[in-house]
Backbone as CSV, one residue per row, in Angstrom:
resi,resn,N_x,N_y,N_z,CA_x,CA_y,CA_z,C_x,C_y,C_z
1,UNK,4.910,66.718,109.087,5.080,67.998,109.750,5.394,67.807,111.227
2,UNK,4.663,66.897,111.707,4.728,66.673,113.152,6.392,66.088,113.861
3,UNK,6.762,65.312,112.173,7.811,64.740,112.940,9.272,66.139,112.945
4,UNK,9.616,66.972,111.903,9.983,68.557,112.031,9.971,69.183,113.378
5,UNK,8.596,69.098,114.182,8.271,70.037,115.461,9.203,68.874,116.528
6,UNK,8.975,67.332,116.117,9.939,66.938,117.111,11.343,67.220,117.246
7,UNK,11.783,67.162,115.739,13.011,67.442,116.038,13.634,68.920,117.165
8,UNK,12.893,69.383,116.136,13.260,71.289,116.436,13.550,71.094,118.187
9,UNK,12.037,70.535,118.930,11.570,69.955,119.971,13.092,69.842,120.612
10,UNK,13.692,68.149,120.300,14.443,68.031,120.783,15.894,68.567,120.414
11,UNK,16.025,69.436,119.322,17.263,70.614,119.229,17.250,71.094,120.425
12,UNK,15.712,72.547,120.601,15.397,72.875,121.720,15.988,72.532,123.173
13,UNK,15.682,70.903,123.384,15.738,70.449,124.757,17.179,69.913,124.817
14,UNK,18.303,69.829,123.974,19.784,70.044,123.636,20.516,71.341,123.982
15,UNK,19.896,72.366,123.525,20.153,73.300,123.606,20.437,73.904,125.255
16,UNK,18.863,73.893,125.566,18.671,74.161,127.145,19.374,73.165,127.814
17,UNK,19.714,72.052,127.868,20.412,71.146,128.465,21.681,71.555,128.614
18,UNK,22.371,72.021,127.674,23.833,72.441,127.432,24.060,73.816,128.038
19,UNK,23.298,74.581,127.914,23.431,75.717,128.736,23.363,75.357,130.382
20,UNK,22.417,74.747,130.360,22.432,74.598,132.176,23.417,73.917,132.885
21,UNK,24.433,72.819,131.922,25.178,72.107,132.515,26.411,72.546,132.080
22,UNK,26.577,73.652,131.244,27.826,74.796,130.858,28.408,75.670,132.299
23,UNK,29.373,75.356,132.270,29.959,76.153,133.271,30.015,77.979,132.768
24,UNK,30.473,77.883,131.397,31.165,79.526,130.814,30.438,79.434,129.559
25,UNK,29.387,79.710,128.733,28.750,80.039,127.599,28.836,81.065,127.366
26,UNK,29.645,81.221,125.860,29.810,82.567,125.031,29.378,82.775,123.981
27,UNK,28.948,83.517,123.550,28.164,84.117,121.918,29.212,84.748,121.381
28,UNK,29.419,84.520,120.053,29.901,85.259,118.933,29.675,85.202,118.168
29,UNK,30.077,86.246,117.293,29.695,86.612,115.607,30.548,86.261,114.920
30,UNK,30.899,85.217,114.145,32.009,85.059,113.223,31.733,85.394,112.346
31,UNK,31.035,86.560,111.433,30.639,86.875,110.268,32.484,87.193,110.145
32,UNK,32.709,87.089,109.102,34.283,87.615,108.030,35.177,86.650,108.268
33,UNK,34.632,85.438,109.290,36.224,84.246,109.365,35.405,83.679,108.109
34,UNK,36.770,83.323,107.654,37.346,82.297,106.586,36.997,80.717,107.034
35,UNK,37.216,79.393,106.191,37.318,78.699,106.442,38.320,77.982,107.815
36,UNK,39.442,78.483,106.842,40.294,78.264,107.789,40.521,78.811,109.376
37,UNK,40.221,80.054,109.247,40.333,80.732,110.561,39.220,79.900,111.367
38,UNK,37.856,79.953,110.859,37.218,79.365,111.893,37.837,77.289,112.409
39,UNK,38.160,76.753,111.395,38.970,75.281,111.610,39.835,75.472,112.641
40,UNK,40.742,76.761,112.475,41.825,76.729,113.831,41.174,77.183,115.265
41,UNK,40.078,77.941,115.132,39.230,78.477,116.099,38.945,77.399,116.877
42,UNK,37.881,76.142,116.517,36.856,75.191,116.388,38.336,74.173,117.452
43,UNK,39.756,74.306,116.563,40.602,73.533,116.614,41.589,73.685,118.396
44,UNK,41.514,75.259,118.338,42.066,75.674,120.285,40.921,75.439,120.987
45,UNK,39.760,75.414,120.891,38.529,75.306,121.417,38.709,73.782,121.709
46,UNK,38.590,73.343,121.095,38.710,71.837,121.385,39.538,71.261,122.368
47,UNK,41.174,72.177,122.131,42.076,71.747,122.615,41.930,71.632,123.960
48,UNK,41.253,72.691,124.591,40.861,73.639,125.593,39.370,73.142,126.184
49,UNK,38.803,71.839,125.697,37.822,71.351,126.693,36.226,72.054,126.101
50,UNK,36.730,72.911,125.301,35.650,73.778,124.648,34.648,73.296,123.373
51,UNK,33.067,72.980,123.376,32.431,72.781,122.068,31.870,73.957,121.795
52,UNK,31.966,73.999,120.790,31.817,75.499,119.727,31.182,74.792,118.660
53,UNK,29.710,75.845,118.973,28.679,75.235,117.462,27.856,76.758,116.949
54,UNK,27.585,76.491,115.994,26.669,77.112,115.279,25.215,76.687,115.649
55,UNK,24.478,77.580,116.105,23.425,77.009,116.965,22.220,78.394,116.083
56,UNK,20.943,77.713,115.559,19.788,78.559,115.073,19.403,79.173,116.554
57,UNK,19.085,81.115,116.037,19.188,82.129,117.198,17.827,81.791,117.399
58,UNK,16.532,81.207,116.649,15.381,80.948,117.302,15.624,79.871,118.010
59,UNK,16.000,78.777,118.016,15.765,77.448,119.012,16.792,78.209,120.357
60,UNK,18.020,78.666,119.588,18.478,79.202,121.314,17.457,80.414,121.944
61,UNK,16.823,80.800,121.523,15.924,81.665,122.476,14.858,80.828,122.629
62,UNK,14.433,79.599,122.239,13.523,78.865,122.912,14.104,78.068,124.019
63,UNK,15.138,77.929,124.084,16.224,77.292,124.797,16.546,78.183,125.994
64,UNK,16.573,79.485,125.734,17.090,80.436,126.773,15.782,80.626,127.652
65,UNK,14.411,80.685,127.020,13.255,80.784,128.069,13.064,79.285,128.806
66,UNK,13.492,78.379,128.295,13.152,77.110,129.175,14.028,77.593,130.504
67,UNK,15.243,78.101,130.537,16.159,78.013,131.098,16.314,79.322,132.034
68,UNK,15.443,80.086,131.657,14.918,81.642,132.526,16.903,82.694,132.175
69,UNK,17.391,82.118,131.154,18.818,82.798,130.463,17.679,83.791,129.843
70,UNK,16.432,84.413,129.646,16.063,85.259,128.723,17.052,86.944,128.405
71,UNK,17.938,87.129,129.214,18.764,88.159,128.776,19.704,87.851,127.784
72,UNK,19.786,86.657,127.480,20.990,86.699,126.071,19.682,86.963,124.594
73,UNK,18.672,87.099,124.973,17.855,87.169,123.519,18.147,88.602,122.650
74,UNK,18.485,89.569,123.343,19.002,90.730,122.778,20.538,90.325,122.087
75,UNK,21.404,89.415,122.169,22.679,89.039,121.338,22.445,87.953,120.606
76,UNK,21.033,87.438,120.463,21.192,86.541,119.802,20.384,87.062,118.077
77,UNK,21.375,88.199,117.429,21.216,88.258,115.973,22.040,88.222,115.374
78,UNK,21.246,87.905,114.363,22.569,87.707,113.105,23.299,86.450,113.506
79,UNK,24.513,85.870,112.552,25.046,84.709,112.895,25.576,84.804,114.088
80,UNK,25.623,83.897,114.992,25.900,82.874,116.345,26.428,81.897,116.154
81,UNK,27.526,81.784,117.318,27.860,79.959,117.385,28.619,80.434,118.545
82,UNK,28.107,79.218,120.099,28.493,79.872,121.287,29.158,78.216,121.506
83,UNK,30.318,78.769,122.404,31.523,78.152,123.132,30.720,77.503,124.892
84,UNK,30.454,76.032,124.717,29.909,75.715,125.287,30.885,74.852,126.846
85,UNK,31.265,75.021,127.860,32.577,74.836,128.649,32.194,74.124,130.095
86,UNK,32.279,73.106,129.774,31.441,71.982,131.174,32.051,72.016,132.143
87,UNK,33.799,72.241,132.133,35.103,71.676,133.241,35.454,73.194,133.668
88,UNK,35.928,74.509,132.619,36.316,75.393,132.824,36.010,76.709,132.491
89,UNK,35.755,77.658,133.552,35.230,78.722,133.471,36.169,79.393,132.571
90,UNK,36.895,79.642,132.816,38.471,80.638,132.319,38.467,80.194,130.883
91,UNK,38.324,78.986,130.751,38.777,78.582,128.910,38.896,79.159,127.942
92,UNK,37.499,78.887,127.756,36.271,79.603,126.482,36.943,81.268,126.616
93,UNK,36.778,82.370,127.598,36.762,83.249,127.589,38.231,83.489,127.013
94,UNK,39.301,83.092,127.587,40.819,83.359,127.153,40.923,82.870,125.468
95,UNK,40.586,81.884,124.928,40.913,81.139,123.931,40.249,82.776,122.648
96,UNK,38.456,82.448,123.064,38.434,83.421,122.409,38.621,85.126,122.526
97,UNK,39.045,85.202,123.465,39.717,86.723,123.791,40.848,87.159,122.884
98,UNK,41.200,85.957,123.323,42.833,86.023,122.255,42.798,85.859,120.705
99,UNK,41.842,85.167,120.561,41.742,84.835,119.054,40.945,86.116,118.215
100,UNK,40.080,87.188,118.888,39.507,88.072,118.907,40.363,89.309,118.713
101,UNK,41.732,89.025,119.318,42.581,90.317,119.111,43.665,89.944,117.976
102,UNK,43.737,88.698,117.444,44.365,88.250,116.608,43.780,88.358,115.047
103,UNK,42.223,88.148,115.340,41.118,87.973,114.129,39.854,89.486,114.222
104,UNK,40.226,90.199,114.235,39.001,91.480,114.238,37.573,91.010,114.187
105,UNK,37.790,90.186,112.931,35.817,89.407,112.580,35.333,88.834,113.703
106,UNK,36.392,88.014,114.726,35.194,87.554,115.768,35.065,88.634,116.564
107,UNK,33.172,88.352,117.118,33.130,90.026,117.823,32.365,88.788,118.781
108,UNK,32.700,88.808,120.466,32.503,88.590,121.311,30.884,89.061,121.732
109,UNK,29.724,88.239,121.707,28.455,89.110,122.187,28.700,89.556,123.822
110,UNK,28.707,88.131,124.646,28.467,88.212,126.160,28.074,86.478,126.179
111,UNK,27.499,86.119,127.189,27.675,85.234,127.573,27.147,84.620,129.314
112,UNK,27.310,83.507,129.713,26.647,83.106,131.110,27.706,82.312,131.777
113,UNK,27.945,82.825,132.718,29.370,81.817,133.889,28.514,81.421,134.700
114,UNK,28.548,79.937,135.111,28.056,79.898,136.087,26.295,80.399,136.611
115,UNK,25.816,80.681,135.907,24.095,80.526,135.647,23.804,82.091,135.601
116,UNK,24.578,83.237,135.553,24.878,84.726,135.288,24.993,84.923,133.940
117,UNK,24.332,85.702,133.528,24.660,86.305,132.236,25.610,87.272,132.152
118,UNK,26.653,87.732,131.782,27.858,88.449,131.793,28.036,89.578,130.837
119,UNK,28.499,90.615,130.763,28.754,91.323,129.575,30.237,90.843,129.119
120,UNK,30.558,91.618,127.557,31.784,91.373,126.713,32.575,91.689,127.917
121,UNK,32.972,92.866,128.884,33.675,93.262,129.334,33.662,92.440,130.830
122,UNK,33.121,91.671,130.962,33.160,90.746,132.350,33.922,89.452,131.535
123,UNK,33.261,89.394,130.363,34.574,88.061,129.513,35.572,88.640,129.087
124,UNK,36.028,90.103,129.093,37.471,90.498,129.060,38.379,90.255,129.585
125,UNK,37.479,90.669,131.262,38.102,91.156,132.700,38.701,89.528,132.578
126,UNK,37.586,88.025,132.799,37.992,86.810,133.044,38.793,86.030,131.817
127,UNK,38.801,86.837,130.917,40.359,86.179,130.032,41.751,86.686,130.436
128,UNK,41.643,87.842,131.106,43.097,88.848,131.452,43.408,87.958,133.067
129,UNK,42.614,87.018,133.429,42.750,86.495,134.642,43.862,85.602,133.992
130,UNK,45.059,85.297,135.147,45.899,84.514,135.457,45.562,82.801,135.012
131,UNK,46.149,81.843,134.500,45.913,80.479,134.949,45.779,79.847,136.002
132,UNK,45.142,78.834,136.295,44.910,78.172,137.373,46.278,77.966,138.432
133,UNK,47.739,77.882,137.204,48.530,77.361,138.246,49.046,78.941,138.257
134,UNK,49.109,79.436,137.603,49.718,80.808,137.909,49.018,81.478,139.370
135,UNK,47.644,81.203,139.717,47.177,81.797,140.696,47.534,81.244,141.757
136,UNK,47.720,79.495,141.900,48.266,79.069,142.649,49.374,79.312,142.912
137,UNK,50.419,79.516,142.315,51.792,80.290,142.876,52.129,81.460,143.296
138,UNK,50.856,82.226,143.191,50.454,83.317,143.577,50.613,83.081,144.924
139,UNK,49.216,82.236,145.145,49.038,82.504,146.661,49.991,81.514,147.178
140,UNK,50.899,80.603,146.838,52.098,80.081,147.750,53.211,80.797,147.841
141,UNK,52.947,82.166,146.987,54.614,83.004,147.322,54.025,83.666,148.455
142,UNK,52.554,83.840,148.776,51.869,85.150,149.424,52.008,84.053,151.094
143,UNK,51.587,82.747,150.580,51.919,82.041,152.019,53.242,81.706,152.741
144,UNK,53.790,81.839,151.790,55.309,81.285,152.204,56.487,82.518,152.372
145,UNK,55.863,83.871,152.023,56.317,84.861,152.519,56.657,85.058,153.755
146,UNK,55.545,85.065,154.856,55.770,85.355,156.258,56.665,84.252,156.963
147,UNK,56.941,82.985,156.301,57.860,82.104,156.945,59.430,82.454,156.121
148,UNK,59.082,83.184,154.916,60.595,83.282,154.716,60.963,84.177,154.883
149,UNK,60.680,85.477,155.524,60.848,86.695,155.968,61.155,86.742,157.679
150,UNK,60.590,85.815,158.009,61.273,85.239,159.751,62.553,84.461,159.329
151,UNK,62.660,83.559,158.561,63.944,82.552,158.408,65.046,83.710,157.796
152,UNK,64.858,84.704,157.387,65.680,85.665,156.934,66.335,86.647,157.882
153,UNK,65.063,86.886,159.075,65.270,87.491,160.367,66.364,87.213,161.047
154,UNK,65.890,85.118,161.505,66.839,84.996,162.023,67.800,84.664,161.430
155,UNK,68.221,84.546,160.658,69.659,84.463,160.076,70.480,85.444,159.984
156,UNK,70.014,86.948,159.919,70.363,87.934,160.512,71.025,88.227,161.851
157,UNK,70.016,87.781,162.456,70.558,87.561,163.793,71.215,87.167,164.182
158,UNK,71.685,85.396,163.774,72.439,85.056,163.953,73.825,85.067,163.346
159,UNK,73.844,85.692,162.247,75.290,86.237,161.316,75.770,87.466,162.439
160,UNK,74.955,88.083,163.018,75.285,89.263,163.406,75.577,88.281,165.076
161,UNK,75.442,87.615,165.565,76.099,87.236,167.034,77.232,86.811,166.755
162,UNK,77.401,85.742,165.250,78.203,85.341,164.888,79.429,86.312,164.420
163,UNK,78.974,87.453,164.061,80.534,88.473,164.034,80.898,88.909,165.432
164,UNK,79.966,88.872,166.151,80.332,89.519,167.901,81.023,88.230,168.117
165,UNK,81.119,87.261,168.084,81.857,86.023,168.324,83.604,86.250,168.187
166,UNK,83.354,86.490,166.562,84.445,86.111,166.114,85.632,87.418,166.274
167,UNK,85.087,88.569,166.928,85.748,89.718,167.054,86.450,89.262,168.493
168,UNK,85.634,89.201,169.666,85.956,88.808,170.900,87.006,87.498,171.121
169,UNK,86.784,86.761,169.881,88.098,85.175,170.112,89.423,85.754,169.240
């Protein structure tokens, strides 16, 4: 019996470990995927830096009080298996956002960015976010605006001395 409580024990101390060193942790319900659907799920998840497990909702709420996460204990019924994301916040949330509007059965609970517990609609808002490089070209059109809007100036300027030139010779 004793050796059972260790395991559970160290499920437990897996559990809480992975949450604290998770950048983006998400809950969902895959009740109605198929085999397959969940393989391709399991399969962009992966692609994407993402571990995705099926995790027992009692050890993760023993897991969530080690870890003072006690607000995900209200999403943790019924089947679970949360998207666990060490490198990237954005991942997890886009992969399954998308796969969510593709597949009805997965239903998004909520989730923790960054040591916050989040609602579905804060992992909406951060899947509808841009890519990393997309934001970056963002802000280099936004920087490189005010220098190409002077280089446009003067070239103006100088097309326009340049017709006073060529009228007068």
């Amino acid at each position: 019996m004793s050796t059972a409580i260790e395991k559970k024990k160290q499920v437990v101390a897996e559990i809480a470990d992975k949450l604290t060193r998770s950048k983006a942790t998400i809950l969902t319900d895959y009740r109605g995927l198929n085999v397959s659907q969940l393989t391709e799920l399991r399969k962009q998840l992966r692609e994407a830096g993402v571990d995705y497990q099926v995790l027992k909702n009692t050890m993760t709420r023993r897991a969530t009080a080690q870890t003072n996460l006690t607000e995900l204990d209200d999403k943790l019924v019924g089947p679970t298996a949360i998207a666990f994301s060490n490198d990237d916040v954005v991942a997890p949330a886009k992969v399954l956002h998308k796969f969510a509007k593709e597949n009805t059965e997965l239903e998004i609970k909520g989730g923790v960015v960054e040591g916050r517990v989040v609602s579905l609609d804060e992992i909406k808002e951060l899947a509808e976010l841009p890519s990393r490089e997309g934001l970056l070209s963002m802000l280099l059109s936004v920087l490189q605006a005010p220098m190409r809007n002077f280089a446009l100036a003067v070239k103006a300027v100088a097309d326009k001395d340049g017709e006073g030139e060529s009228v007068e010779a």
